[in-house]
C-alpha positions as a Python dict, from the first residue, in 0.01 Angstrom:
ca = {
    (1, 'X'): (0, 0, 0),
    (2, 'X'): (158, 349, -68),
    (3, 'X'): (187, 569, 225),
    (4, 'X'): (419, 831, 132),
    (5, 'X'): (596, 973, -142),
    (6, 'X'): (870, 734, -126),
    (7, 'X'): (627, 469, -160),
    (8, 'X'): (479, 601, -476),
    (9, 'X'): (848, 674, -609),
    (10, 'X'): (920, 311, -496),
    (11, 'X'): (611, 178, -694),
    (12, 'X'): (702, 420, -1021),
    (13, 'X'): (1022, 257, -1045),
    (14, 'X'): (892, -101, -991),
    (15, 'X'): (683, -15, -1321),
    (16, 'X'): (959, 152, -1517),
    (17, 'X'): (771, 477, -1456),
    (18, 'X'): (1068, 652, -1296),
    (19, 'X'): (1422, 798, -1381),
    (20, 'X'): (1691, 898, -1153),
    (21, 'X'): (1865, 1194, -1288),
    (22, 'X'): (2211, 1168, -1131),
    (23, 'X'): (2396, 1429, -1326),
    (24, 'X'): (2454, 1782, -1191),
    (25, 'X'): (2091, 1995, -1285),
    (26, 'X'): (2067, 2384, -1157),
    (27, 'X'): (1770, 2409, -954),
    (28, 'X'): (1780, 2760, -1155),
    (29, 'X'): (1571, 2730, -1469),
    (30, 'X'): (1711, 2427, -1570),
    (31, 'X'): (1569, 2226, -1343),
    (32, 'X'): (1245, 2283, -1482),
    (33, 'X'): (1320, 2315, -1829),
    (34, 'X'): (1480, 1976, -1809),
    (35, 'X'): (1135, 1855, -1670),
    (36, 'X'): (893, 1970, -1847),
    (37, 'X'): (1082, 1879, -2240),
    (38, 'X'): (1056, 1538, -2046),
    (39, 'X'): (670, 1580, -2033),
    (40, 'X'): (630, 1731, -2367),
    (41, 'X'): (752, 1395, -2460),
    (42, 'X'): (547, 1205, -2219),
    (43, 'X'): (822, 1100, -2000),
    (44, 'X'): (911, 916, -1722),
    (45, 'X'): (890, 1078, -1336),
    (46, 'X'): (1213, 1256, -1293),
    (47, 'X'): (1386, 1236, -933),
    (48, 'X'): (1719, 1455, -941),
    (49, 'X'): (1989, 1341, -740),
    (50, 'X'): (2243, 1591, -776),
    (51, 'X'): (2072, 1954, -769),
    (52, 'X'): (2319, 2220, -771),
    (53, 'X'): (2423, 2308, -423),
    (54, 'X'): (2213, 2095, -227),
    (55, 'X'): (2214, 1732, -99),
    (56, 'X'): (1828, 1695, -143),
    (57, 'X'): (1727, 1540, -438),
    (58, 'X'): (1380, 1678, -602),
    (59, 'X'): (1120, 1487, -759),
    (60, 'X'): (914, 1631, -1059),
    (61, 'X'): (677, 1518, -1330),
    (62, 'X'): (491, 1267, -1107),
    (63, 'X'): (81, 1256, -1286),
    (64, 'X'): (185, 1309, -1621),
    (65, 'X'): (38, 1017, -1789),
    (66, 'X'): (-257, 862, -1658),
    (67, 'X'): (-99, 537, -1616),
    (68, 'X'): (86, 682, -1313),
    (69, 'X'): (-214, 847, -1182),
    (70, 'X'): (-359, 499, -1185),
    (71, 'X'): (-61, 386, -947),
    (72, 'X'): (-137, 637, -732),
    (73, 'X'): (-465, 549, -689),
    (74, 'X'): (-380, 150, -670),
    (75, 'X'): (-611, 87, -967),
    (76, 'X'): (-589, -82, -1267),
    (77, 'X'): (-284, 104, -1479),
    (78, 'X'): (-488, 31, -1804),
    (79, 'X'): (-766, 274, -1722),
    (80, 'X'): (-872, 596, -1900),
    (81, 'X'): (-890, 882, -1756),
    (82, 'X'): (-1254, 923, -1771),
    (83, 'X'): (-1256, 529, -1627),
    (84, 'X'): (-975, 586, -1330),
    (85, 'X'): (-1220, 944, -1228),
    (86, 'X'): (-1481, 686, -1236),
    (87, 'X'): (-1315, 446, -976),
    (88, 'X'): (-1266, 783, -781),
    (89, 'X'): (-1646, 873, -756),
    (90, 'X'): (-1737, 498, -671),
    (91, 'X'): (-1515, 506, -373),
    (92, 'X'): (-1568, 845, -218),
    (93, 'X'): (-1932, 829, -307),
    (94, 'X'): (-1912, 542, -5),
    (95, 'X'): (-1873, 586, 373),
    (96, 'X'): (-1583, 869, 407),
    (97, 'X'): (-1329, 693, 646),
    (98, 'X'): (-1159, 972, 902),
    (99, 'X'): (-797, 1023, 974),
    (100, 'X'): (-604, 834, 1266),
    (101, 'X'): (-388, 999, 1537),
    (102, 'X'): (-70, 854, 1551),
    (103, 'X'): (239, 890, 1778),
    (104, 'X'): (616, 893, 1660),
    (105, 'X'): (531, 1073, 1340),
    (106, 'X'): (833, 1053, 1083),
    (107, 'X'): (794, 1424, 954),
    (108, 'X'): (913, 1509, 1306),
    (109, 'X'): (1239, 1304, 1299),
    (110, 'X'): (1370, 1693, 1263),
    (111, 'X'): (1278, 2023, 1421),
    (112, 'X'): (1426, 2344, 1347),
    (113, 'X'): (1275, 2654, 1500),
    (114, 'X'): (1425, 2994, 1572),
    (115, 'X'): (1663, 3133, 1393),
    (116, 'X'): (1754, 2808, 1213),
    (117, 'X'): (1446, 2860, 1021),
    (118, 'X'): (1552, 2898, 662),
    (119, 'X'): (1316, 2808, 398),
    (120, 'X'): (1662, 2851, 88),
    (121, 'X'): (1783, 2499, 329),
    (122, 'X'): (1571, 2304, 9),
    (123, 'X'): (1668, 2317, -306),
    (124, 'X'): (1338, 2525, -441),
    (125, 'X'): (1345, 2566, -846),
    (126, 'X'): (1307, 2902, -984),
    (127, 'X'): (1091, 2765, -1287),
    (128, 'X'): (1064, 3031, -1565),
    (129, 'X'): (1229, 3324, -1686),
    (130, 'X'): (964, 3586, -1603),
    (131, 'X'): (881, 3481, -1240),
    (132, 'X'): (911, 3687, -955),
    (133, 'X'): (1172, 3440, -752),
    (134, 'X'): (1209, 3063, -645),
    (135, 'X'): (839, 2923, -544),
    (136, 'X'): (874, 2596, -272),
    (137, 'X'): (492, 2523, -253),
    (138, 'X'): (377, 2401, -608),
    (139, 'X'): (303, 2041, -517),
    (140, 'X'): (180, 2150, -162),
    (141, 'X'): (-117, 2244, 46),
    (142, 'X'): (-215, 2423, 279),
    (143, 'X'): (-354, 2300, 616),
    (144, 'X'): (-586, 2531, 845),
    (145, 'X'): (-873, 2489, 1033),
    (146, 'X'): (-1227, 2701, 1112),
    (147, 'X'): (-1199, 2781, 1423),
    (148, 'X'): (-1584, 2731, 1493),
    (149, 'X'): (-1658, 2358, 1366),
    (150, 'X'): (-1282, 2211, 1349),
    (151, 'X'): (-1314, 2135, 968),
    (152, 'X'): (-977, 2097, 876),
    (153, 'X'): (-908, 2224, 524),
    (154, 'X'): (-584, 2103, 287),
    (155, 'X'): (-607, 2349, -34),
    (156, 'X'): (-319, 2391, -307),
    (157, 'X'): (-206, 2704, -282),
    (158, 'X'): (99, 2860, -463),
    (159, 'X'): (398, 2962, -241),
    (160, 'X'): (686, 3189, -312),
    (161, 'X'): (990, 3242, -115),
    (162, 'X'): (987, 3588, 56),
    (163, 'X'): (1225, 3548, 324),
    (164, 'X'): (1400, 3285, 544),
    (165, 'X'): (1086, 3255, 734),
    (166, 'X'): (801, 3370, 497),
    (167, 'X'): (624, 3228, 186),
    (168, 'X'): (385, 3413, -6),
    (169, 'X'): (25, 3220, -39),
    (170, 'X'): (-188, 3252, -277),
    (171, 'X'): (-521, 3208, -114),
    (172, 'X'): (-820, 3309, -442),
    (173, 'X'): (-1073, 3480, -258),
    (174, 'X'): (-1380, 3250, -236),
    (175, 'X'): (-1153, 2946, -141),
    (176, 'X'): (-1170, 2772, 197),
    (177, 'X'): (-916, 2846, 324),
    (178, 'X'): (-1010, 3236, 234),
    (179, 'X'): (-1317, 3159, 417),
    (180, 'X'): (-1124, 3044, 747),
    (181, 'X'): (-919, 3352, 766),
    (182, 'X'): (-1164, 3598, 739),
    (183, 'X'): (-1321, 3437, 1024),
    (184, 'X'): (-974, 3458, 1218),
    (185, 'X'): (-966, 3872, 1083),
    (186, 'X'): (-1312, 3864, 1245),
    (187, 'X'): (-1155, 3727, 1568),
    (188, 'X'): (-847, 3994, 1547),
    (189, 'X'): (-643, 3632, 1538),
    (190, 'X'): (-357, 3501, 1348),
    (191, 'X'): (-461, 3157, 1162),
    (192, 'X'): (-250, 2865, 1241),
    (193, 'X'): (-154, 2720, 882),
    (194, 'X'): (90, 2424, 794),
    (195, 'X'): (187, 2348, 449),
    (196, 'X'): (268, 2063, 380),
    (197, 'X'): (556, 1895, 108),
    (198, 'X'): (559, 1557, 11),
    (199, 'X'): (348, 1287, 139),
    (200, 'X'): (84, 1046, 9),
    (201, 'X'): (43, 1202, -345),
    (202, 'X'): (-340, 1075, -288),
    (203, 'X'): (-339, 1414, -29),
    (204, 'X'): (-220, 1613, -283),
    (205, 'X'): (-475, 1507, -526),
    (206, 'X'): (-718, 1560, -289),
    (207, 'X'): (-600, 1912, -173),
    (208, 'X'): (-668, 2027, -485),
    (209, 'X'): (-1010, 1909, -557),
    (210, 'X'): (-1323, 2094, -547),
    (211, 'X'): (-1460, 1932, -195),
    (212, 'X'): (-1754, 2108, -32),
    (213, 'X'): (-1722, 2318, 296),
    (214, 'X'): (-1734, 2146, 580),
    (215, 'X'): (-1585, 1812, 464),
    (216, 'X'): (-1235, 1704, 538),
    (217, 'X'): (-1002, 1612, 254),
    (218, 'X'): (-843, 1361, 526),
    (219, 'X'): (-1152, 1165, 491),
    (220, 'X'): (-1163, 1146, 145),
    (221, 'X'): (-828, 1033, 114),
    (222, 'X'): (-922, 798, 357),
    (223, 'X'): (-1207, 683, 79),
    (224, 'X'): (-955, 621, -177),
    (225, 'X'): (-727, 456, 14),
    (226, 'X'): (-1021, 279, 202),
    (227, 'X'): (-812, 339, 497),
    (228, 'X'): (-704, 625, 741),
    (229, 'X'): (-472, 858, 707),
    (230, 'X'): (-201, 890, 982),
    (231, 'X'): (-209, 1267, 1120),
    (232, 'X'): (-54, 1387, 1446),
    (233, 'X'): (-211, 1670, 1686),
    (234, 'X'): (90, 1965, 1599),
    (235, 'X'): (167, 2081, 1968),
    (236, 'X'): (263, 2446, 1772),
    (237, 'X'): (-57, 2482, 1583),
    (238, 'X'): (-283, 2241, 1738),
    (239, 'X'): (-389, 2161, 1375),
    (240, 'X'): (-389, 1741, 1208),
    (241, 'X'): (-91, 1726, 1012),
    (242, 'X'): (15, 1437, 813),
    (243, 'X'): (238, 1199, 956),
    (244, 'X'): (467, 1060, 683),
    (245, 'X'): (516, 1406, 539),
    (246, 'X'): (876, 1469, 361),
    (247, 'X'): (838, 1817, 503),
    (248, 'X'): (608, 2063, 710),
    (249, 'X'): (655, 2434, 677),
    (250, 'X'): (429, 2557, 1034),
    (251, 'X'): (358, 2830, 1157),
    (252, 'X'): (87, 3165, 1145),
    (253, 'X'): (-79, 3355, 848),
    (254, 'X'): (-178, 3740, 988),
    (255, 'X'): (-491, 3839, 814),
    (256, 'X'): (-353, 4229, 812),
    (257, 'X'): (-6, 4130, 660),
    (258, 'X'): (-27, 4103, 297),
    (259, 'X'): (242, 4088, 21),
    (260, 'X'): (333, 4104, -307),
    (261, 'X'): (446, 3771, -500),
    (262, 'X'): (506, 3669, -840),
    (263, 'X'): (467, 3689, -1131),
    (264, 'X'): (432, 3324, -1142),
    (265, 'X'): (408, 3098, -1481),
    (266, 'X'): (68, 2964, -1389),
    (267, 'X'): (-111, 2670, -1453),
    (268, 'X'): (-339, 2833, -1822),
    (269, 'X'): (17, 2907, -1982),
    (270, 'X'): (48, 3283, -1881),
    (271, 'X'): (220, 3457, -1558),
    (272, 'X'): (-24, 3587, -1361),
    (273, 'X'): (76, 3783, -952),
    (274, 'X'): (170, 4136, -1201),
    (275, 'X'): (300, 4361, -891),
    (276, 'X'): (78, 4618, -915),
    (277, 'X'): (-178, 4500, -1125),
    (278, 'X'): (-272, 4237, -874),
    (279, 'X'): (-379, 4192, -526),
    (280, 'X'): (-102, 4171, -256),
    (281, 'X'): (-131, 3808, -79),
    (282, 'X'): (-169, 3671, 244),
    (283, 'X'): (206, 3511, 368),
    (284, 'X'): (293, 3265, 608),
    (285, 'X'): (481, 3368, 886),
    (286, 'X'): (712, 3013, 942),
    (287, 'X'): (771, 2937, 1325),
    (288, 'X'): (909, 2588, 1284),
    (289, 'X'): (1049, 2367, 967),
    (290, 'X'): (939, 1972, 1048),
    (291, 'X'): (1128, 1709, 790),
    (292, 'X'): (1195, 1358, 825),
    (293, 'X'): (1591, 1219, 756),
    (294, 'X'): (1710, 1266, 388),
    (295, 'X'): (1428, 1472, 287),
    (296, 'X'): (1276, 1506, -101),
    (297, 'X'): (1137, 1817, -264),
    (298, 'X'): (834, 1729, -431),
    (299, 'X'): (771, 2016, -701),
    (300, 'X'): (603, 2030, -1051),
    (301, 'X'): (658, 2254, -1343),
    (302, 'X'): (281, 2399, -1378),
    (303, 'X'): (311, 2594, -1721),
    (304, 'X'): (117, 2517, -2027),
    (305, 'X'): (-45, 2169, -2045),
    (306, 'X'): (60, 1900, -2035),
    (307, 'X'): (194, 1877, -1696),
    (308, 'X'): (130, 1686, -1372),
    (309, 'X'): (-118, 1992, -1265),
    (310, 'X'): (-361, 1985, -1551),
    (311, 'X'): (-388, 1599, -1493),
    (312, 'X'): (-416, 1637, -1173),
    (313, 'X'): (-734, 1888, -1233),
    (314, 'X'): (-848, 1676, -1474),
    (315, 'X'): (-855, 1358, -1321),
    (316, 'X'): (-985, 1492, -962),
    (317, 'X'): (-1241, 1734, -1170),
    (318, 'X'): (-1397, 1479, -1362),
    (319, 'X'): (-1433, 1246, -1071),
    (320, 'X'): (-1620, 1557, -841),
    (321, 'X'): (-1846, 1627, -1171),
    (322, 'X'): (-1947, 1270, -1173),
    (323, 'X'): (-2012, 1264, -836),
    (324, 'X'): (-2213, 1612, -842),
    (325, 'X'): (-2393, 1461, -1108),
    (326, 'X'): (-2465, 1101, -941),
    (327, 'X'): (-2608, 1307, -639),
    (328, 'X'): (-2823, 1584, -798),
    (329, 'X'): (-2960, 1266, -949),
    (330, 'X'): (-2940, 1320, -1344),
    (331, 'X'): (-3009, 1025, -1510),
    (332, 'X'): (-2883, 898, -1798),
    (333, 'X'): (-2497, 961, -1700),
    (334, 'X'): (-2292, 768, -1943),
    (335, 'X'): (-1929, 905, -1889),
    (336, 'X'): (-1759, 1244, -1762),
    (337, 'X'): (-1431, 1433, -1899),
    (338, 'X'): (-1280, 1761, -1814),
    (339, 'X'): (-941, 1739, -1978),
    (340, 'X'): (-633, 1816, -1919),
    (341, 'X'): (-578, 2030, -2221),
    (342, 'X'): (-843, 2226, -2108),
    (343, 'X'): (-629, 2324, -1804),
    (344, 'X'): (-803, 2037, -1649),
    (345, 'X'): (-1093, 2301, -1593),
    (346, 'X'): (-1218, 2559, -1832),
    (347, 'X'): (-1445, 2272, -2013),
    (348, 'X'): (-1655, 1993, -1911),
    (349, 'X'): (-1765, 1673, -2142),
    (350, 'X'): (-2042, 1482, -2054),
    (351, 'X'): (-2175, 1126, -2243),
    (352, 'X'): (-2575, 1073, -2198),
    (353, 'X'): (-2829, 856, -2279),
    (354, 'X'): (-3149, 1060, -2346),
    (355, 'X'): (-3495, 933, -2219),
    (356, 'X'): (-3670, 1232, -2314),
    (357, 'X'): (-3674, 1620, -2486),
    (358, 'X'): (-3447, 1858, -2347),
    (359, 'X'): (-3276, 1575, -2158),
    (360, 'X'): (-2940, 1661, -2298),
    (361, 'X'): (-2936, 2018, -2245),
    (362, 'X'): (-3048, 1956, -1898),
    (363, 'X'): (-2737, 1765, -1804),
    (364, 'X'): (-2533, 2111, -1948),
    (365, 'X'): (-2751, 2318, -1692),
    (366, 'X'): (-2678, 2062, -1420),
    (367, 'X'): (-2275, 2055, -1474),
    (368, 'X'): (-2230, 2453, -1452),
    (369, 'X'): (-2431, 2461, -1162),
    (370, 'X'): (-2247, 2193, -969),
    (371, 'X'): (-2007, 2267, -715),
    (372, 'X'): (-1739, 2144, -952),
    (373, 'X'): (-1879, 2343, -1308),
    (374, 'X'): (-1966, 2635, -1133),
    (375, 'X'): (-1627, 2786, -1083),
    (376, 'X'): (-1432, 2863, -1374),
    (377, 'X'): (-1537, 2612, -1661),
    (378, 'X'): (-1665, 2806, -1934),
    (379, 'X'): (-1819, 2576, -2177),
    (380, 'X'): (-1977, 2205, -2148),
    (381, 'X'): (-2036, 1973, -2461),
    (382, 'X'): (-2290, 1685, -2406),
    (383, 'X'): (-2282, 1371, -2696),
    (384, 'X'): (-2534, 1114, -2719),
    (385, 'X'): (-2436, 767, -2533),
    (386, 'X'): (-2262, 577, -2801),
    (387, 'X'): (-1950, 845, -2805),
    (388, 'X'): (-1749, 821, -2465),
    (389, 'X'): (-1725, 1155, -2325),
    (390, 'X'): (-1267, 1135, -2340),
    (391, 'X'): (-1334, 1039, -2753),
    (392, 'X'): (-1204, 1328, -2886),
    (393, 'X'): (-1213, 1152, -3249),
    (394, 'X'): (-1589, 1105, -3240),
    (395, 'X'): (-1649, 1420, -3032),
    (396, 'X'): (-1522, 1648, -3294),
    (397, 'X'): (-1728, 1452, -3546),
    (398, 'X'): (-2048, 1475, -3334),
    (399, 'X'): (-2002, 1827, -3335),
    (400, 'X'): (-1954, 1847, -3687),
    (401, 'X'): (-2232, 1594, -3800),
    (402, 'X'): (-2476, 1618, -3443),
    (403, 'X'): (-2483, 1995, -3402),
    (404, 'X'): (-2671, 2353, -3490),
    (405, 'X'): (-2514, 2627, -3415),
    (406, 'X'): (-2810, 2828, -3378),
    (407, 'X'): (-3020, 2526, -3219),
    (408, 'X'): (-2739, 2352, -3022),
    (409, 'X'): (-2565, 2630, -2851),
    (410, 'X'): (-2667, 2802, -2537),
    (411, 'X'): (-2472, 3143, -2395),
    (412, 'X'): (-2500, 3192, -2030),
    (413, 'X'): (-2401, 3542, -1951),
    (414, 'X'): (-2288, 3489, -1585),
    (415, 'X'): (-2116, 3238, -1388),
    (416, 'X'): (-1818, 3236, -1103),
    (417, 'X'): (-1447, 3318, -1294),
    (418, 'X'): (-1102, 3233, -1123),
    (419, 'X'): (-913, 3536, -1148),
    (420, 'X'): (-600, 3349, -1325),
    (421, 'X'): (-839, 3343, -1610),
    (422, 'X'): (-599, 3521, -1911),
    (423, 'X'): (-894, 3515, -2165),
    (424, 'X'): (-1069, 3759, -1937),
    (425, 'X'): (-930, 4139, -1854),
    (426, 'X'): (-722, 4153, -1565),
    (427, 'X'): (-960, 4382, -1393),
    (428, 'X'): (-1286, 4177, -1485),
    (429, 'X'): (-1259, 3841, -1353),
    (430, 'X'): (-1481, 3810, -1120),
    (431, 'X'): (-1745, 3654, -1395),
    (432, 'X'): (-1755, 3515, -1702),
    (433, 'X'): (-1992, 3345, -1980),
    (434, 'X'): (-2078, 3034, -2009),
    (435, 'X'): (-2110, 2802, -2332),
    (436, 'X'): (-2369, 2446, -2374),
    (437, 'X'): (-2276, 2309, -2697),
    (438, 'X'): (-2556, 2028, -2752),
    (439, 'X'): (-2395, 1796, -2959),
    (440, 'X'): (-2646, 1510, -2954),
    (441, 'X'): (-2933, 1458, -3205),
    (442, 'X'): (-3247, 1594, -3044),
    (443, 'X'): (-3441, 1286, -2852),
    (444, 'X'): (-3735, 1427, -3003),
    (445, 'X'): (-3687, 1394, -3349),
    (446, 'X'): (-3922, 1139, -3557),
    (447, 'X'): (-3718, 1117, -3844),
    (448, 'X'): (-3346, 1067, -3739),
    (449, 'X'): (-3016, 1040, -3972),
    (450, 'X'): (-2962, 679, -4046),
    (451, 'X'): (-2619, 645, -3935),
    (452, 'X'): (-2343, 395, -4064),
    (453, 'X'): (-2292, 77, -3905),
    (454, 'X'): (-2091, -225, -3992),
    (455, 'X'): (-2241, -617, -4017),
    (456, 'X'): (-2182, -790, -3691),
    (457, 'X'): (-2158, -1144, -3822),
    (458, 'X'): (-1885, -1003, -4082),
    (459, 'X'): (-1665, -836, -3771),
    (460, 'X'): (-1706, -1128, -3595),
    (461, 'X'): (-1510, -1288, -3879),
    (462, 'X'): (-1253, -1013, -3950),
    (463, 'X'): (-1188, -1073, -3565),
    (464, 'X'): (-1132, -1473, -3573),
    (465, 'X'): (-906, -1409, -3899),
    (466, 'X'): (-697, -1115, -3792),
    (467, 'X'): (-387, -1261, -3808),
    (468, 'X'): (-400, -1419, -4118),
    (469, 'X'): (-389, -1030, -4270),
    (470, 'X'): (-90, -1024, -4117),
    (471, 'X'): (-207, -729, -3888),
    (472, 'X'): (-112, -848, -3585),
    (473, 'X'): (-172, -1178, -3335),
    (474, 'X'): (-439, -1001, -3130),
    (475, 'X'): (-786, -866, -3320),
    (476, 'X'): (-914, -505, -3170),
    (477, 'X'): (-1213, -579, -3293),
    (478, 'X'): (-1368, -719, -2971),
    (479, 'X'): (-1306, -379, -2817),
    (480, 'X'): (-1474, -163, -3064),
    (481, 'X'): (-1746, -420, -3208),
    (482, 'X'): (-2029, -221, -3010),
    (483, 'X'): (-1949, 84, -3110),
    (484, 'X'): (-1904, -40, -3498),
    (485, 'X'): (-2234, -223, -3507),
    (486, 'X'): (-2613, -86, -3455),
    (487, 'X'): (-2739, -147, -3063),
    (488, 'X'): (-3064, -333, -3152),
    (489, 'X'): (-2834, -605, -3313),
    (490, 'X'): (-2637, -690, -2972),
}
């Protein structure tokens, strides 16, 4: 069972997923240009052994395929996307399974506090030529608690170095943890915060997922893994921190001390934190630095896709859509996409299988007003039940062959933006249209286009003979025979 990050690097390498970079890499640019060439290629994870003037090695390009997601997630490496975010609804769509408090935790096999505090001790990549400085937190999140319920929050939030003792956060306003520390401002309190650097990659999956207030991403971690995760009661911050952490950066966020940070080669492909054109940030104020023995960075490129954050969207996206779907009852629910080329956000792809007019465009009002569509995604496209919602082949034909322009597509004027939205004025993003494209042929209609199909009995054959045309030992056909031949003849 993976319980940490050296687990999942342990399990990468057992499936060839993983290479050791031993040669001398800057953690200055190169670093990260190294990494992501790697994933323009679809590469291997990269672990650098030898970063330039540091003993701690750095691990990148984790979730770049979906096969490693899959190992993540201890599921079946042959799975789709669209299949593994599947898996992921089934399991937290069960009984959510809380955290355990443990003793002896490993991420506390070293303390440093006081002056000793110095956040430049890890070997923190400056990634691209425009930022604003070297940025620890990419693969982390951010734990903090409300201080009325004890709903412990873990969000990803970007994190640039500002000092020895101080990282920028980039806490959206409208995110949870945003929430939480107005509450604290309301208190005239500091909020205790903790973020957190390598640990079981299923946390940082979960940390970035759209979960609803009130529920702990512990516990649905704790889903996926169908087991507990270890967390220790910090004696600092009183908050649950993760046991088998790499390392814990702890300490207070004032609510009146805000920053500037960035710029910052986000996530769409564009810098976004413009001093001066952008809101100063909250910053955590570091009291103590927990890490176990031999510590490794964990850090990913972000940048334009493909990289291990738009899969990472993607994968946990799709799997909240499904869910919001599943419980807001929609019937019909054949398959759910948001890819990763989308950002893993700004659109949403849903398979149905009408039962009646309007069915179809109902399912594109359901996903933008689910807790997942509602923020950010700007257009949905809905195809009929025989095109799997990550078919990008038949998708584009659907939409070509399926779909009116003038019938098919529905503006929305209004709906929740993200302001790292670049194809919105940097001063308007609070909202931003929405798009339905309808791509399915109306439910309604008496007289439908009598699509191709292919002879069953005749496929059946090409199957049992495929080798003789020399095309290769094993026949394909079984895989696509429903999809080649009319439904009514299964």
């Amino acid at each position: 069972m993976i319980q940490d990050l050296r687990d999942y690097i342990a399990a990468l390498e057992k499936e060839g997923e993983l290479h050791r970079v031993t040669t001398e890499v800057d953690w200055n640019l190169e670093l990260c240009h190294v990494s992501k060439v790697n994933e323009e290629q679809k590469g291997p994870a990269l672990l650098y052994e030898n970063v330039k003037d540091y003993d701690i090695p750095v691990f990148t390009s984790a979730f770049t395929t979906p096969k490693r997601l899959a190992i993540c997630l201890e599921q079946d490496t042959s799975l789709s996307m669209s299949k593994l975010s599947k898996k992921w609804m089934e399991l937290t769509t069960k009984k959510m399974i809380p955290p355990e408090i443990v003793s002896h935790p490993k991420v506390m096999e070293n303390v440093i506090t006081g002056d000793d505090v110095n956040v430049e001790m890890f070997p923190a990549p400056w990634f691209y030529p425009e930022d604003g400085g070297r940025f620890i937190g990419t693969a982390v999140y951010l734990v903090t608690k409300d201080p009325e319920t004890g709903w412990t929050n873990l969000g990803t939030y970007r994190m640039q170095i500002l000092g020895k003792n101080v990282v920028g956060v980039q806490i959206i306003k409208g995110k949870h943890a945003d929430f939480m520390l107005k509450q604290y401002e309301a208190m005239g309190k500091k909020m205790p915060a903790a973020a957190v650097i390598g640990c079981d990659p299923v946390l940082f999956l979960c940390s970035s997922t759209l979960v609803s207030a009130q529920t702990d991403e512990y516990d649905v971690a704790g889903s996926l893994r169908q087991a507990p995760v270890p967390v220790f009661e910090s004696d600092l911050t009183g908050l649950k921190l993760p046991a088998t952490a790499e390392v814990i950066l702890e300490g207070y966020i004032d609510p009146k001390v805000l920053m500037d940070e960035g710029p910052f080669g986000e996530y769409t492909g564009y810098y976004s934190g413009n001093k001066g054109k952008e809101w100063p940030k909250p910053a955590l104020q570091i009291e103590r630095i927990l890490h176990r023995n031999d510590p490794i960075l964990w850090s990913t490129t972000v940048g334009k896709p493909i990289n291990d954050i738009h899969m990472i969207q993607s994968l946990n996206r799709t799997a909240t859509l499904w869910y919001d779907l599943e419980t807001m009852r929609v019937p019909g629910i054949e398959s759910v996409y948001i890819p990763p080329e989308s950002c893993g956000r700004f659109w949403g792809i849903v398979s149905v299988r009408q039962k009646y007019p309007g069915h179809s465009n109902q399912v594109g009002n359901a996903v933008i007003a689910s807790t997942t569509g509602h923020y950010g995604m700007k257009g949905v496209i809905t195809v009929d039940h025989d095109i799997d919602a990550d078919d990008w082949d038949r998708i584009m034909w659907a939409l070509s062959t399926r779909f009116d322009p003038k019938r098919s597509a529905q503006i929305i004027d209004r709906g929740r933006s993200t302001p790292l939205d670049p194809g919105l004025p940097i001063e308007a993003r609070d909202v931003t249209s929405r798009i339905i494209l309808d791509a399915c042929t109306p439910f309604e209609w008496q007289n439908k286009p009598n699509e191709i199909f292919m002879d069953r009995g005749v496929l059946t054959k090409v199957s049992e003979r495929w080798a003789d045309y020399g095309l290769g030992e094993t026949s394909p056909v079984a895989d696509m025979i429903d999809r080649l031949t009319k439904p009514e003849s299964k």
